[in-house]
LOZATOR-87220 format. One line per 4 residues: their letters; for each residue x, y, z of C-alpha. Coordinates in Angstrom, 2 decimals, decimal comma. Last residue first. Layout:
N
a = X Y Z | ... .
END
This chain:
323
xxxx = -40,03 -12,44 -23,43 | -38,01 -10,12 -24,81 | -38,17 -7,86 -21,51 | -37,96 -10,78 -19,75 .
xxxx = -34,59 -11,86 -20,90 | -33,08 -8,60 -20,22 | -33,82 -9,13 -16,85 | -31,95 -12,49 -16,87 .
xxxx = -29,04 -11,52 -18,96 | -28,89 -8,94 -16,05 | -28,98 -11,77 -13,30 | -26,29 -14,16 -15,30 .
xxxx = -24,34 -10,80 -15,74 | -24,05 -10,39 -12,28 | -23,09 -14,02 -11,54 | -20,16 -13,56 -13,47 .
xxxx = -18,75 -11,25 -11,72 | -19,83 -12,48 -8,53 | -17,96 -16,05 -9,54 | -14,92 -14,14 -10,27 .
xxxx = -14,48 -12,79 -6,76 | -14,81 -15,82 -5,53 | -11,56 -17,07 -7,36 | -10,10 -14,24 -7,17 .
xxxx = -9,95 -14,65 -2,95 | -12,85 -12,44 -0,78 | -11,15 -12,37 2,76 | -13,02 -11,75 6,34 .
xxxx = -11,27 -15,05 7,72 | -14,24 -16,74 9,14 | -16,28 -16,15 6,18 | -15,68 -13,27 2,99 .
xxxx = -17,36 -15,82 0,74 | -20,64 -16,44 2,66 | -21,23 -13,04 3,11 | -20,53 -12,21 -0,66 .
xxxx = -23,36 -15,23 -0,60 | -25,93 -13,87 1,65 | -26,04 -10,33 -0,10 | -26,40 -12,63 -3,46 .
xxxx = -28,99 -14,42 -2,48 | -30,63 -11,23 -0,65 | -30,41 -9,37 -4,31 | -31,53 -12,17 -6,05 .
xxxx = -34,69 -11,70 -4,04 | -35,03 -8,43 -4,68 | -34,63 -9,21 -8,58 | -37,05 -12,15 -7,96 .
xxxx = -40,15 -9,86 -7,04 | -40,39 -8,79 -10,49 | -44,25 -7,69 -10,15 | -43,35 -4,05 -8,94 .
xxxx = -46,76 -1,76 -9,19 | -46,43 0,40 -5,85 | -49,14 2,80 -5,01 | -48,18 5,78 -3,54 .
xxxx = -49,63 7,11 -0,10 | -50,46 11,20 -0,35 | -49,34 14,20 -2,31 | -47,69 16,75 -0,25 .
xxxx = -46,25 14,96 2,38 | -46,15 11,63 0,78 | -44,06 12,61 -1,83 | -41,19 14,10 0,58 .
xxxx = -41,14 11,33 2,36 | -41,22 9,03 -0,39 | -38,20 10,45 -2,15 | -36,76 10,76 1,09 .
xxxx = -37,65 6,59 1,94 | -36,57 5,23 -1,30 | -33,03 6,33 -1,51 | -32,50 7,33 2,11 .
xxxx = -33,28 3,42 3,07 | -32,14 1,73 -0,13 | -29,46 3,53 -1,78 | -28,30 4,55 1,92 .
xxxx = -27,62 1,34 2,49 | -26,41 0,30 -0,68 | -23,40 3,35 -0,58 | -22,47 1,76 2,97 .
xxxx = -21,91 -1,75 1,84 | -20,17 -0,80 -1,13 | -18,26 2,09 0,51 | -17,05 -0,39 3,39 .
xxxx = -15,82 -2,11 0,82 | -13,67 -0,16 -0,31 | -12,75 2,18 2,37 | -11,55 -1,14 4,54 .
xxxx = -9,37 -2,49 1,63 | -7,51 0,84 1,54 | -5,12 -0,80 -0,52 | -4,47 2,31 -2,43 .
xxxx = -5,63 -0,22 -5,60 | -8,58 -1,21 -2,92 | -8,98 2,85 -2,97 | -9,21 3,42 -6,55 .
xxxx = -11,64 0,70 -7,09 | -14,03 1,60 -4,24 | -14,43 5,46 -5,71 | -14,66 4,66 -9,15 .
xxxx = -17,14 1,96 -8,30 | -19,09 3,76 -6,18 | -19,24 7,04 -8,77 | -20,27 4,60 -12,10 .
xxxx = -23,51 3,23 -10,03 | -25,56 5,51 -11,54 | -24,79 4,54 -14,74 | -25,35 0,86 -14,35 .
xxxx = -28,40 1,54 -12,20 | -29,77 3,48 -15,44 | -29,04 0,78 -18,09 | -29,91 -2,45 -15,76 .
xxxx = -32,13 -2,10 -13,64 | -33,93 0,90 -14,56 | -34,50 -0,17 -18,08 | -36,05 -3,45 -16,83 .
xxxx = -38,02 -1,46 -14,40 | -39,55 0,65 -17,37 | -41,34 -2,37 -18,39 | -41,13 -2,69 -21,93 .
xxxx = -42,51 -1,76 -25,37 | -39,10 -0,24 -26,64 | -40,33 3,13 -27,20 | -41,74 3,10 -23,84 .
xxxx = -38,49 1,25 -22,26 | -36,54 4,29 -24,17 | -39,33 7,41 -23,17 | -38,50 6,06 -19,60 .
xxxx = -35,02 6,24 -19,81 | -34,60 9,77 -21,44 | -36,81 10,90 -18,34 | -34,22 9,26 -16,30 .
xxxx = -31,03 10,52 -17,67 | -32,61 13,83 -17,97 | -33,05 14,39 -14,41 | -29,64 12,77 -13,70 .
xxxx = -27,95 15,37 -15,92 | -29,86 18,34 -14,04 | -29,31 17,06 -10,22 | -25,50 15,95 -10,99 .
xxxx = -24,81 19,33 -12,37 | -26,62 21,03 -9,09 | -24,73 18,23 -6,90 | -21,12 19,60 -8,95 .
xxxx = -21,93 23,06 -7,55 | -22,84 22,15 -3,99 | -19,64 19,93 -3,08 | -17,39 21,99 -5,20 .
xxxx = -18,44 25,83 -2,86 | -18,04 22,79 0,24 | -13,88 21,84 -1,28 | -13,12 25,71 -1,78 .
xxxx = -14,26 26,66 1,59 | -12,42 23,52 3,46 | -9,38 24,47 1,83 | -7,50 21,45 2,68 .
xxxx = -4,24 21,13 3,97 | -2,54 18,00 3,63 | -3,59 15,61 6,85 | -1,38 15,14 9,97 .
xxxx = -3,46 12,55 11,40 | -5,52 12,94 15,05 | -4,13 10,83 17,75 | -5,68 7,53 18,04 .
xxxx = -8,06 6,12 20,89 | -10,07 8,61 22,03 | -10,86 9,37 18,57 | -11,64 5,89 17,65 .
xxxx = -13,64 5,73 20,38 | -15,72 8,58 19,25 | -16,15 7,29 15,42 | -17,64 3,86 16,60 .
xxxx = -20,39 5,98 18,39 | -21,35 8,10 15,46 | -21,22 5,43 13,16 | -23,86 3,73 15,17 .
xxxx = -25,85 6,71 15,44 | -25,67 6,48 11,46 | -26,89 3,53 11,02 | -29,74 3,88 13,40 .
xxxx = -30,52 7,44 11,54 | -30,63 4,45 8,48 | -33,04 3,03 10,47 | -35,22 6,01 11,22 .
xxxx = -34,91 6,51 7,36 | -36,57 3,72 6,21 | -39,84 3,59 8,81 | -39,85 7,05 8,43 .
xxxx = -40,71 6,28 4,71 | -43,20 3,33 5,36 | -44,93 5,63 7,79 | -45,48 8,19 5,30 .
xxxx = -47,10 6,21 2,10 | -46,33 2,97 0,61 | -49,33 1,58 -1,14 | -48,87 -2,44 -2,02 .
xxxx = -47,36 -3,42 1,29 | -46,65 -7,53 1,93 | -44,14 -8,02 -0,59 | -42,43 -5,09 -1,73 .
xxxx = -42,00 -3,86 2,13 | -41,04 -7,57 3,23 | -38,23 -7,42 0,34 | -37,25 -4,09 1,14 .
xxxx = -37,15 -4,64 4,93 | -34,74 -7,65 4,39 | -32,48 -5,83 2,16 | -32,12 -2,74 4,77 .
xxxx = -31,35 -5,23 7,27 | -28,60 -7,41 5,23 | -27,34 -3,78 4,94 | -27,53 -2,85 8,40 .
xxxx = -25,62 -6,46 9,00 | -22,98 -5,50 6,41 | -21,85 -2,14 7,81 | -21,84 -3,23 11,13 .
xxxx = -20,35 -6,67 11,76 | -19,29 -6,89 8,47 | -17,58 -3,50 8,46 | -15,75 -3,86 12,12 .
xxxx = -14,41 -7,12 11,26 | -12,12 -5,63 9,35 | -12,01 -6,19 5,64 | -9,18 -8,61 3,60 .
xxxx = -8,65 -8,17 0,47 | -5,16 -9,83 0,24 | -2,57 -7,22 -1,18 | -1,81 -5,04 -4,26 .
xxxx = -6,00 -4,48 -4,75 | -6,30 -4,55 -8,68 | -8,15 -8,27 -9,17 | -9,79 -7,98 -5,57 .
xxxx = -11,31 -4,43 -6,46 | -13,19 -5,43 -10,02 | -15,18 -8,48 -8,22 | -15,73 -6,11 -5,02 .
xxxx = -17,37 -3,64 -7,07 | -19,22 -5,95 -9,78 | -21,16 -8,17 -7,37 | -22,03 -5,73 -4,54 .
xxxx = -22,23 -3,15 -6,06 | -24,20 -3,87 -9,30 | -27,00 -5,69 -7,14 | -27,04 -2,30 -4,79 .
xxxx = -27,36 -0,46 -8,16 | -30,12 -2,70 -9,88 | -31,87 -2,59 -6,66 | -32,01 1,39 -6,78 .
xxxx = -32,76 1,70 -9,86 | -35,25 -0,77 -10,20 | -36,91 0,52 -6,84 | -36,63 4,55 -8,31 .
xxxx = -38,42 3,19 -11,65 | -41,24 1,41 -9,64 | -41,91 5,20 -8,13 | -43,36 5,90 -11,19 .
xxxx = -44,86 9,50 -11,10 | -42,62 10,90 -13,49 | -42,30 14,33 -11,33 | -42,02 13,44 -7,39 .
xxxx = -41,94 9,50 -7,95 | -39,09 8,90 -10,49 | -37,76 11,98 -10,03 | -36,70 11,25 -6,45 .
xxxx = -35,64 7,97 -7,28 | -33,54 9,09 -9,81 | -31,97 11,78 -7,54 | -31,20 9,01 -4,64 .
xxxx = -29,72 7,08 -7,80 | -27,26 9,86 -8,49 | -26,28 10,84 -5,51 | -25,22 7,62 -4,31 .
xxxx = -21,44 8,10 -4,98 | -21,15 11,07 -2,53 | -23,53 9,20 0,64 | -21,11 6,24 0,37 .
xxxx = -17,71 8,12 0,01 | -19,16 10,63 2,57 | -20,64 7,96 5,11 | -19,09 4,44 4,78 .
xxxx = -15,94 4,95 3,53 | -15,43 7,19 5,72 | -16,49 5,42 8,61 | -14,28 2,35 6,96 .
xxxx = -11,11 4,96 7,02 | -11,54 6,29 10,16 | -12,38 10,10 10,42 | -10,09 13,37 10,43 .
xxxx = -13,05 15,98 9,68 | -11,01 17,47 7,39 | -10,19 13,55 5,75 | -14,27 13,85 5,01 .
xxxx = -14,39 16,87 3,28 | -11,55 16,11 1,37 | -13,43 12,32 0,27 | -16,33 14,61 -0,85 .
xxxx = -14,81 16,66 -2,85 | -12,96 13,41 -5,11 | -16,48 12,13 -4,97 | -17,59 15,29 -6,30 .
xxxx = -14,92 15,50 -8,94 | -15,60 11,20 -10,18 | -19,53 12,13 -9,69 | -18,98 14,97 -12,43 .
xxxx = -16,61 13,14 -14,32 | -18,96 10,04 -14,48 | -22,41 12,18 -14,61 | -21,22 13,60 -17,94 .
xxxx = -21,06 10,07 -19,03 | -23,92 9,01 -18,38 | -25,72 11,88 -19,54 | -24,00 11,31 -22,80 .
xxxx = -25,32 7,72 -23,38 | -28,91 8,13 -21,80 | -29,02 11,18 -24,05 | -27,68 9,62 -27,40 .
xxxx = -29,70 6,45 -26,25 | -33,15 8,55 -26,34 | -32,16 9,87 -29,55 | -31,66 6,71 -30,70 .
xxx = -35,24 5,27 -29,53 | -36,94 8,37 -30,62 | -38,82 10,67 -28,39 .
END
């Protein structure tokens, strides 16, 4: 496959993906007000779990039918980079008020994902065949997660009254759900195999593709989803939809796909030499940390220096493809 014909695909699976993420994140967020939960758990869960869909499915392909799981990694640390940088960057120019988060989301949210972070790094480093145990290893942390949610979304039950919400045809909303993960499915399927024939046309590492075209894409959904809610000033939702959307990008995104592999297949050996990207990942984790501080507020200021720091670590990439 050609290297235009493989950007006409990349390019126009992309963008069918936006409108169909945009719709199923739109489905998603019904589903979710139904069930009458908090705004960060929300955020957190079926904003999260909607907007990942698309690099859970490239990491699924990547190691089920390409056989290269180091695409799925690239993807999926590419995304998490994107969203954390980018996202909140974008949200504190257009939210009408101070972006300020609850201490709720850092305290959870945030330290899962500085744990989900940590265990990639030690997982890249120190494991060169990743195989069952590795993959329940993933996901019985992000069940962890989850519990947790679980337990923060009782009390605030038994403390608040249950909304008046518009009425929601919960039918209609679940037949939207299904269909628009069946478009998402085929579209990301050739996203990634249009991908692959690009870095091979290109004579690079398909991780450098991954990082940066594909996790860009895939990472269209979260940021759709985060921005219109910080301009709602649903400050909570939005970040709390970064956090949660990197989690599951890194503990359902890797371990499923792995699960699933390693059940039928066996232990998979992991080639993934650009150590730095995870580690520019923590940095950066540690910094948006760093920023929000004592008074859980990102200011423009900060939130310009992620913006710009994101395109210092894709110039980067880029830079060692050419090199």
């Amino acid at each position: 496959m050609g290297i235009l014909l493989s950007l006409g695909i990349i390019i126009l699976t992309s963008i069918i993906i936006y409108f169909a993420g945009n719709k199923f994140a739109e489905s998603s967020s019904k589903i979710g007000d139904y069930f009458n939960l908090p705004r960060d758990v929300k955020g957190a869960t079926f904003d999260a779990i909607a907007s990942s869909l698309p690099e859970l499915l490239v990491a699924l392909y990547s190691v089920v039918i390409f056989k290269q799981f180091e695409v799925g990694v690239g993807t999926i640390t590419g995304s998490a980079l994107f969203n954390l940088l980018i996202i909140p960057g974008i949200c504190v120019f257009v939210a009408p008020k101070a972006f300020k988060v609850s201490k709720k989301v850092l305290s959870r949210d945030a330290l899962y994902y500085m744990v989900s972070v940590f265990t990639l790094l030690v997982l890249l480093i120190y494991f060169k065949t990743w195989g069952l145990i590795i993959s329940l290893l993933l996901l019985v942390i992000y069940l962890l997660y989850v519990k947790d949610i679980i337990i923060h979304t009782r009390e605030h039950k038994k403390k608040n009254k249950p909304k008046k919400t518009e009425h929601i045809n919960f039918s209609k909303e679940l037949l939207i759900f299904f269909t628009l993960i069946g478009i998402i499915g085929i579209f990301t399927f050739f996203l990634t195999d249009s991908a692959i024939n690009l870095a091979h046309a290109l004579g690079i590492a398909p991780i450098i593709i991954a990082f940066t075209v594909i996790a860009a894409a895939t990472s269209i959904p979260d940021t759709i989803i985060s921005v219109v809610n910080a301009k709602k000033g649903n400050i909570d939702d939005a970040t709390s939809n970064v956090f949660g959307s990197n989690i599951f990008d890194i503990l359902v995104g890797l371990g499923l796909p792995l699960f699933i592999y390693s059940l039928y297949k066996g232990a998979v050996e992991i080639t993934f030499t650009n150590i730095e990207i995870v580690l520019s990942l923590l940095g950066s984790t540690m910094l948006v940390l760093y920023f929000f501080g004592d008074d859980h507020t990102l200011c423009k200021k900060e939130a310009a220096v992620l913006l710009i720091m994101y395109f210092i670590f894709v110039a980067y990439v880029i830079s060692l493809a050419v090199i």
